[in-house]
N, C-alpha and C positions, 0 to 999 in steps of 0.2 A: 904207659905214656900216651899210647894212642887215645887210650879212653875217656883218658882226663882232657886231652886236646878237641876232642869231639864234643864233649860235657854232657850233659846228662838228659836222657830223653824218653818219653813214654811212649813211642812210637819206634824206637830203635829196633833192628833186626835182633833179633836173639840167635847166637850161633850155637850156644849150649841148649841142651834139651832138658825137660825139667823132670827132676825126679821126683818122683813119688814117693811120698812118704808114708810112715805107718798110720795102720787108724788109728781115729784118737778119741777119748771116752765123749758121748753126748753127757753134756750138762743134764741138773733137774728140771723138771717144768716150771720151777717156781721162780728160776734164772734166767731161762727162756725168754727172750722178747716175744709178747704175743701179737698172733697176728691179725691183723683187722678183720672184721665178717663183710661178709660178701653185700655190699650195695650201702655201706657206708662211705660220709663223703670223706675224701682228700684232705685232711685239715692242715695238716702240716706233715713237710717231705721227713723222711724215713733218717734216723741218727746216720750217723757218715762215723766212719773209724779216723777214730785220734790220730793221726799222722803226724811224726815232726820231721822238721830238716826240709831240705829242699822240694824234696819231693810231694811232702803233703803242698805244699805250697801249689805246685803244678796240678794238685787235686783238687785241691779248694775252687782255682778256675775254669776245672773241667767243669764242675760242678754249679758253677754258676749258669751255666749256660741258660737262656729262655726257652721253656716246651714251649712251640702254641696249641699243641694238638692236647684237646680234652682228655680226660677219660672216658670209657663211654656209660660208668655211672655216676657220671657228674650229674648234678638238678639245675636243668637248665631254669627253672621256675624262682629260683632264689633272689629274693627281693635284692634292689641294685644297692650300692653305697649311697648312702643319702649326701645332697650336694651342703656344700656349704656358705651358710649365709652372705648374703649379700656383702655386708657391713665388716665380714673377718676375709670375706672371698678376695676382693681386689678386685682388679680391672679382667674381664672376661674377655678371649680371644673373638675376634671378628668373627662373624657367619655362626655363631653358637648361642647367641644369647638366647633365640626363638627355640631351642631343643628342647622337646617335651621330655618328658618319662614316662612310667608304666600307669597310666588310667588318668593324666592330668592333662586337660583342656590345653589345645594349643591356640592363643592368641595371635592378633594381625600387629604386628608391632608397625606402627605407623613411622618411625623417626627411623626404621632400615629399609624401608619403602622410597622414603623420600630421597636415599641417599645414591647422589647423579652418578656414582659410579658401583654401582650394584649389578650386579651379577644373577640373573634370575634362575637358573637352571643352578647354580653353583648354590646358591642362596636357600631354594627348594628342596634340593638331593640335603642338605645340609642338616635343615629341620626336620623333613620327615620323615629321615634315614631310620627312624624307631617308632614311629609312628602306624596306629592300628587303621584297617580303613575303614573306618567308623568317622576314626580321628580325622584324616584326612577329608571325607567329606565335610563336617562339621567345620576343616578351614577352608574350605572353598564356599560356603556358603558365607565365613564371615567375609569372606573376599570378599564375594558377589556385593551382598552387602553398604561393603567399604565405596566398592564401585558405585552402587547406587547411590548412596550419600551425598559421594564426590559430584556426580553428575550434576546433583538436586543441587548444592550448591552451588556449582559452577553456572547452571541456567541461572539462579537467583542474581549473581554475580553480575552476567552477564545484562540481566533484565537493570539491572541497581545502574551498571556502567552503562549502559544505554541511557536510561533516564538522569542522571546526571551531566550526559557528554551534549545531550538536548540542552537541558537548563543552562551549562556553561557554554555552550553556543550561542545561547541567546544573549544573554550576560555580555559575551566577548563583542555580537554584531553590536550592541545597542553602545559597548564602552566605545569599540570602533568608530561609531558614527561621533560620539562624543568629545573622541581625544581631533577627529578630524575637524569638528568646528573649533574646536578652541587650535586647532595649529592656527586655522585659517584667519581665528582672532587675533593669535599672534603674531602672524604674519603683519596682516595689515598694522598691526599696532609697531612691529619693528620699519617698518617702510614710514610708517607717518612720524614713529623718530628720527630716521634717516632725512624724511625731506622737509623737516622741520631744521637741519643743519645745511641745507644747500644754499647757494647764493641769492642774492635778490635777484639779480638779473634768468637764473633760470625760472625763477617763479613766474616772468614774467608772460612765457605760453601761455602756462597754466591757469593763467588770471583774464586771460585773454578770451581762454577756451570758456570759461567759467562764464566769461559775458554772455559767449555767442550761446549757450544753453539755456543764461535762463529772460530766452525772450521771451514778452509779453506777449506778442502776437500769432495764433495759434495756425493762420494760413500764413504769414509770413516764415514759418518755421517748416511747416510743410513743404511749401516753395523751393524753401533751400535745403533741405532734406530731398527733392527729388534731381535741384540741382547737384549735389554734390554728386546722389548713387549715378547720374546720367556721366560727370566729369569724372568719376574710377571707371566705367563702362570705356570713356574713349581714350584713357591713358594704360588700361592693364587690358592686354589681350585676351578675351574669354574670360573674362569676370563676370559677362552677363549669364553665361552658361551656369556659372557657381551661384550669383546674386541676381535671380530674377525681382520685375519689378513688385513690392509687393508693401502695402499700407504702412506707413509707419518704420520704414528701412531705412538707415539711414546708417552714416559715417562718425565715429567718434574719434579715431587717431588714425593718421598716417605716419605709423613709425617707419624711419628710412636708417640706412647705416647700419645695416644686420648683415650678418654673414653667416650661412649655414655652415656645422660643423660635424664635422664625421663622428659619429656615437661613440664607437670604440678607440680611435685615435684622434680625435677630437683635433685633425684637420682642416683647415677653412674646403670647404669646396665648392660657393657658388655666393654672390652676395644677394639678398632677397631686402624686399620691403614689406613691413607687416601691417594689415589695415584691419584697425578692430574696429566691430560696426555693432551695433544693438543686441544681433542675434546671431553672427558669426565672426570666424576670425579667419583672413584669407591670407595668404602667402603668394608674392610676386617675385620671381627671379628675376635680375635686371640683365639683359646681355647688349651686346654693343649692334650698334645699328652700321650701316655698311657705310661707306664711302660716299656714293651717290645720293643716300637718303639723307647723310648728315647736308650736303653741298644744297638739295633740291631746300633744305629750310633755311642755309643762310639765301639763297636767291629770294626767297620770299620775304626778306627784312624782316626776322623774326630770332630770336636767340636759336640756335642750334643743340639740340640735344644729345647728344652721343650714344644714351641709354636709351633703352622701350623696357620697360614692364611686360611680361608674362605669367598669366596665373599657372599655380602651381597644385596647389591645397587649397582646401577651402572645408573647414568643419565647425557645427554647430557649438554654441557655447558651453552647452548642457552634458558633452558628450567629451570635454578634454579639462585637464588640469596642467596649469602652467605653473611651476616653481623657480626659485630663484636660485643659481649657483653661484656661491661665494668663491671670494678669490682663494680659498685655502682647499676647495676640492677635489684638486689634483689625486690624482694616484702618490701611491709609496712608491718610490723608486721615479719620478719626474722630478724634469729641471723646470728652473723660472720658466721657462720661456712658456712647454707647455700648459704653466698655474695662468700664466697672462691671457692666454689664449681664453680662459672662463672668467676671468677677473669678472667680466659683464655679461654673463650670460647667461641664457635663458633652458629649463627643459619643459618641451611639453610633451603631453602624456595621453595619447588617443586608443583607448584600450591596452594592448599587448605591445603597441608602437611608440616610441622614445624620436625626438627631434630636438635636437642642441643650435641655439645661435647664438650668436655674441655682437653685442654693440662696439660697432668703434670707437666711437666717444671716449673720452678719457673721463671724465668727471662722472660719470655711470647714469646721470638724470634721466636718462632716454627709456633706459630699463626700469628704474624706479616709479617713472610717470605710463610707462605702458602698464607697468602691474597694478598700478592705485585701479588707474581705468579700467584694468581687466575685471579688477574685481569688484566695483560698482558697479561695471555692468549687469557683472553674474549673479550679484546681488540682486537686484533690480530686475532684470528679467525672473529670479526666483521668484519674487513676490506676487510679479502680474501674472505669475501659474496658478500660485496657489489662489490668488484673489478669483482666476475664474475655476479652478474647481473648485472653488467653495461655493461658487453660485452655481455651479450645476449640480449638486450636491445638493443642494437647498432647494432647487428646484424641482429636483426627484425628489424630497424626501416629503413635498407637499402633497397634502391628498388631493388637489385635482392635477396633481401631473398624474397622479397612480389611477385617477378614475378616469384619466383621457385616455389611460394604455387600451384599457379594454373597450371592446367593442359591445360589449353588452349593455354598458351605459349610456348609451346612443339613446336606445329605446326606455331608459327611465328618467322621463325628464322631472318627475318630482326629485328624485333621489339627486338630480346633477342640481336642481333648483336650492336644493337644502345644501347640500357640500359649498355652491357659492357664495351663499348668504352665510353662511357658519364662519367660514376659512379664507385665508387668503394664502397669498405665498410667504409675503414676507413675515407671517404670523406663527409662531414657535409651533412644532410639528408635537401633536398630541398622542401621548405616550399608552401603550397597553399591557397589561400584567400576562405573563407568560410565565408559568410553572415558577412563582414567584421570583419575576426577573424585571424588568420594566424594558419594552421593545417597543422601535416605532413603525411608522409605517412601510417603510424602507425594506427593515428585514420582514414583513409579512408578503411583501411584495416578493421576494426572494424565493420567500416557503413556499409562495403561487409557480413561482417559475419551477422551481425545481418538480412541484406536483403535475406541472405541464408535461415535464422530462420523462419523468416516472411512467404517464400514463403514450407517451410516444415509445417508449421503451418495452409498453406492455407488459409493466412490472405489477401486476394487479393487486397483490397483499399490500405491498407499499402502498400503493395508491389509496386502497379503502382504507387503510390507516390514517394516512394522514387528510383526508377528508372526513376522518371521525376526529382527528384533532381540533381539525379548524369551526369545524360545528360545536366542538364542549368550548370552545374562545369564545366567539360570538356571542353562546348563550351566558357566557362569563361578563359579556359587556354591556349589562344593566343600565348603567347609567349615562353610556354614550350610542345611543338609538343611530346616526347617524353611521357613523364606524361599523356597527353592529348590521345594520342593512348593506353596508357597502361588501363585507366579510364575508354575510350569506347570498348577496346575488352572485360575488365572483366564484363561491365553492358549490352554488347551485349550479353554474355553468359547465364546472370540470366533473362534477357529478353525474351530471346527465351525459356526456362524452363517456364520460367512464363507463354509463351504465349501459349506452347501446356499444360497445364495444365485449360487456359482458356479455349482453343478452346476442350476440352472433356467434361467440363461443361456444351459448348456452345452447341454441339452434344445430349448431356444428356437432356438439357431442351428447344430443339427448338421447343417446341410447345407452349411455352409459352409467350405471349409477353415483359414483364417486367423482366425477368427473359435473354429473347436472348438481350431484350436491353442495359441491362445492363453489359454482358461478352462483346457483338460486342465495344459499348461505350469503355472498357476498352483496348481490343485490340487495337481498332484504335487509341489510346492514346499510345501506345507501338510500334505501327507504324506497325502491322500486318493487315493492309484492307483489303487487298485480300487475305488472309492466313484465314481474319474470313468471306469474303465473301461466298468463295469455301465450307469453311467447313460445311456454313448454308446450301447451293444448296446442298451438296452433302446429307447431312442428311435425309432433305426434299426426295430428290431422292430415298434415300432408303427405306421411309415409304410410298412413293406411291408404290413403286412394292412389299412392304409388305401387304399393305393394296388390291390391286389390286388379288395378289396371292389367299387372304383369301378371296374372292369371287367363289364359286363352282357353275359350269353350273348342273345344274338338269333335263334338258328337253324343259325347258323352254327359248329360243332365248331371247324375250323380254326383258324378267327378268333379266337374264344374264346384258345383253347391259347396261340396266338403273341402275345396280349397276357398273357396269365398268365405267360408263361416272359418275356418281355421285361420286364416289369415286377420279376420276383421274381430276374433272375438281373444284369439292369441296376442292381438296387439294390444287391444283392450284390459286384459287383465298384465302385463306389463306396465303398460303407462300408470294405470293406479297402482302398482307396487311400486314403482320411482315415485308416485306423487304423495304417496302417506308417508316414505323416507325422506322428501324434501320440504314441505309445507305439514303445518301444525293441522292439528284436526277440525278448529274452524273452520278451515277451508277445502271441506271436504265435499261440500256442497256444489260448490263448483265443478269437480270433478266427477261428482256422478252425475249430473246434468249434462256433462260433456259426454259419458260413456252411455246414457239415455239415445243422445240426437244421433250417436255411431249406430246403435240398437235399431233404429228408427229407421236409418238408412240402408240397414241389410234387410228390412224385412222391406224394404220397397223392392230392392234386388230380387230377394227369394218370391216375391208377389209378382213382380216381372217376368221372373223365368219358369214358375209354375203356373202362370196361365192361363197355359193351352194344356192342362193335366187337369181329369177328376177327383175331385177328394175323395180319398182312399185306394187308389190306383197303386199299381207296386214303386213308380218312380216319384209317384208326389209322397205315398208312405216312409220310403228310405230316404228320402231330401229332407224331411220333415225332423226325422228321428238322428240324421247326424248333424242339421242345424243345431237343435236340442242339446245334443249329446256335446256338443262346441261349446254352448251357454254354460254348461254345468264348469267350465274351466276359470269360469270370474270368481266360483264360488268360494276358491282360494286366494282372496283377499276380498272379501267381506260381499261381494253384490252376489244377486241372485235374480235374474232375467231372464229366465228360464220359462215363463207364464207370458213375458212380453214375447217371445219371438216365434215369429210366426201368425199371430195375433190377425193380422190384416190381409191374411191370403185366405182367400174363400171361391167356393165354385164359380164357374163363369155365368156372366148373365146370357140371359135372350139376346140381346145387342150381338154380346162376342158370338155365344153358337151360331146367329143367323149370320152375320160376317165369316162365321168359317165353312158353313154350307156356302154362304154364295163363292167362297174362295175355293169349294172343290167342284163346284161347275155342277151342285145338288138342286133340284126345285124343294 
């Protein structure tokens, strides 16, 4: 009973001990299960005994169990289970799709790249966990790659959105300016519907105003044009500080009945009067005048005033924009009272600053006739800008304003004699082909200035460029001799600046060869060769008698000699190795005529200081032989002066010996 209550178990203690039984016959070999040889694989687990009843049952899932551990003659080489298709496979688990196999190229999958919630370490371990490092490099190269691509098109991108955000820039400034004249059209077009419905009797200012503008008489207009600016001078305090006296100033409205209003809670907070004048618009605060002041103007039988004017503001017209606020511009969330408060009112706009007022008025005329006026003015002063720069524009753009600029045409009164007679001002400005463009005088005038810049700046390629421009133009302009002489006297002028600016350069660094090659190069492109010829001998010239000076006699003849000749004949074959690498071989003449008159001037030297020595003597012999022995260092670039030097030193005469007998006190 206990047994059966326990039930039944392959792990239970055994209390009985197990008997042994007799032996029992081996089967044939031919019954025998045979057994596998040694280093065969695994193919399949070993038969299992037929068990029934409960127990096999309990064996079947001992036997299930999973080994992980190999054999150890399993073949780990065994080709893997081949995957299966795409098309019968389904949907593949995340992080797996990129898993190579044995010797198959691992690709950059771009669409698990992009994905924002990607996991790169997680992502990597995942793919390359079977992978050779062979393989592995080969995906880090397509990385690299990928990267590279990326980059190339993201500059392209970025180059494309650049040039695009320019073009719509422009696009956007040019619409801006366009939607703002047509508001301004419409502005004035809703205000001239507006006062095309107001009363006859308000027209009647306005009809009034219209007389008093358009008088006939042009001092009687001025008269009361100074009258008036003199009557705001002595009603508004410091108005003249804001509206000094100046030609043509004058008054067009004294709008009165305004009240300043606080920006953000649109407040009354000071009552003002607004006077628009030709070319500003001023603002007066009214405050009350004192007790005594009012009393002191009824004693003088005179109506008494209660208000004074005080300037406030005062800005040019050019420089603000007044718009009109409708009575429904309230805020969300305001009552009537504050909509009333704007019903009539004004914003104007001076840069970054906003200024709210409102009319008292009830019929609103007072605002609708300030804005007509505001905006015929603004009008109206816009024009008389542009009218004068267009004539100052016209007046630069003629060739004798361009040929009064310079001062070089001072001194060519043919060429100023021709420009007068040819041209005037008011005669259309005559046009020049430029790298097939048509340009006038204007922009060569420009080309000059800036080549002015260029050579103040000490930009020297620039500069001999574009003086090689303006020389191929000139000689381009066949058929206008006039323009054509004007072109090359003003590029002969910057030419020759340019060119003694080279040639001190050139002075400054002739000892060096890249450095002279490059100024002489430039010159002779400017058309100065013998300007930069001269100036290189001349330089050279003065560092041998510098160099020659700084040699000091001590006692020693010898010594002496062999520093003079080293120095005079080592400069010498220098300067003509820089002179054959900067000047063509024509001009090579010049140069050994120059290293001739050097020649010429050491053997006066060495005839000076051998003297007082016999020909053939040991110190006139050695002075002779290392003079010589000096000459032979020209012969490394092409002279040979060897024969000349020396040439002019000969024994002393009768003259000298009897002069040095008498000078040793000898009969």
């Amino acid at each position: 009973m206990e047994e059966k209550g326990k039930g039944i178990s392959l792990r239970r203690k055994r209390t009985k001990r197990p008997t042994i039984s007799a032996p029992r016959p081996v089967p044939p070999a031919s019954e025998a299960t045979p057994r596998p040889a040694a280093g065969t694989p695994l193919d399949a687990p070993r038969e299992r005994p037929q068990l029934g009843g409960q127990t096999s049952d309990f064996v079947k899932r001992r036997y299930s169990t999973r080994f992980t551990n190999l054999p150890q003659d399993y073949r780990a080489g065994a080709p893997s289970v081949p995957s299966i298709p795409s098309n019968f496979g389904g949907h593949q688990p995340l992080g797996h799709e990129g898993q190579p196999g044995q010797g198959d190229e691992i690709s950059v999958d771009l669409n698990a790249l992009r994905d924002p919630h990607l996991e790169p370490e997680q992502y990597v371990a995942k793919l390359l966990s079977n992978a050779s490092e062979q393989e592995i490099h080969d995906y880090q190269l397509n990385l690299r790659k990928t990267k590279n691509r990326a980059s190339t098109d993201l500059q392209q991108n970025v180059f494309q959105n650049r040039t695009q955000f320019i073009k719509i820039s422009k696009e956007a400034e040019k619409l801006k300016s366009e939607m703002r004249s047509l508001r301004s059209l419409m502005s004035d077009l809703t205000n001239a519907l507006g006062q095309a419905t107001t009363t006859t009797n308000n027209d009647l200012p306005v009809t009034r105003a219209r007389k008093q503008a358009n008088r006939s008489s042009v001092a009687n207009l001025e008269g009361l044009w100074n009258t008036q600016l003199q009557g705001l001078w002595k009603n508004v305090e410091g108005s003249q500080k804001f509206l000094p006296a100046v030609p043509g100033r004058h008054v067009i409205r004294d709008s009165r009945y305004w009240v300043e209003l606080n920006v953000a809670t649109w407040k009354p907070r000071r009552a003002v009067n607004i006077f628009l004048l030709n070319d500003h618009l001023l603002v007066a605060s009214r405050k009350q005048k004192r007790v005594d002041q009012v009393l002191n103007g009824a004693s003088q039988q005179t109506q008494p005033s209660i208000h004074t004017l005080i300037a406030e503001r005062c800005w040019p017209l050019q420089d603000i924009e007044i718009s009109d606020l409708p009575s429904g511009s309230g805020a969300a969330g305001t009552n009537d009272a504050k909509r009333e408060n704007v019903a009539h009112g004004i914003n104007i706009r001076v840069g970054q600053e906003y200024f709210t007022y409102r009319n008292d008025k009830l019929d609103g005329s007072e605002k609708v006739n300030l804005l007509l006026d505001f905006r015929k003015t603004v009008d109206e002063l816009r024009r008389n800008l542009t009218s004068e720069t267009g004539g100052i524009n016209k007046a630069r753009n003629s060739r004798n304003y361009l040929a009064s600029r310079d001062p070089t045409l001072s001194r060519e009164t043919g060429l100023l004699n021709s420009l007068s007679s040819n041209t005037s001002d008011d005669k259309p400005d005559i046009l020049i082909e430029v790298d097939g463009k048509q340009q006038n005088y204007r922009w060569l005038e420009n080309q000059i200035d800036d080549l002015d810049i260029e050579i103040s700046l000490q930009r020297l390629e620039e500069s001999v460029a574009m003086v090689e421009k303006f020389r191929k133009i000139a000689k381009g302009l066949k058929g206008n001799s006039v323009a054509q002489d004007l072109i090359t006297l003003k590029i002969d002028e910057r030419a020759g600046r340019l060119a003694g600016l080279l040639t001190r350069q050139l002075v400054d660094t002739h000892s060096f060869l890249n450095a002279t090659q490059t100024h002489v190069g430039r010159l002779v492109r400017l058309g100065f060769q013998d300007r930069a010829r001269e100036a290189y001998l001349e330089a050279r010239t003065s560092v041998i008698a510098k160099r020659a000076r700084q040699c000091v006699f001590e006692g020693d003849l010898h010594q002496y000699i062999f520093q003079i000749s080293f120095v005079y004949f080592t400069m010498i074959k220098n300067t003509v190795n820089i002179y054959q690498a900067c000047f063509p071989p024509l001009l090579m003449s010049a140069c050994v005529k120059w290293a001739k008159e050097h020649v010429d001037a050491f053997n006066e030297t060495l005839a000076r200081q051998l003297s007082g020595f016999e020909p053939g003597s040991r110190v006139w012999v050695e002075s002779m032989n290392t003079a010589k022995d000096h000459a032979m260092l020209m012969t490394e670039v092409g002279l040979d002066f060897k024969d000349l030097v020396g040439n002019t030193v000969s024994a002393p005469s009768k003259q000298t010996a009897e002069k040095g007998s008498v000078g040793l006190g000898l009969q």
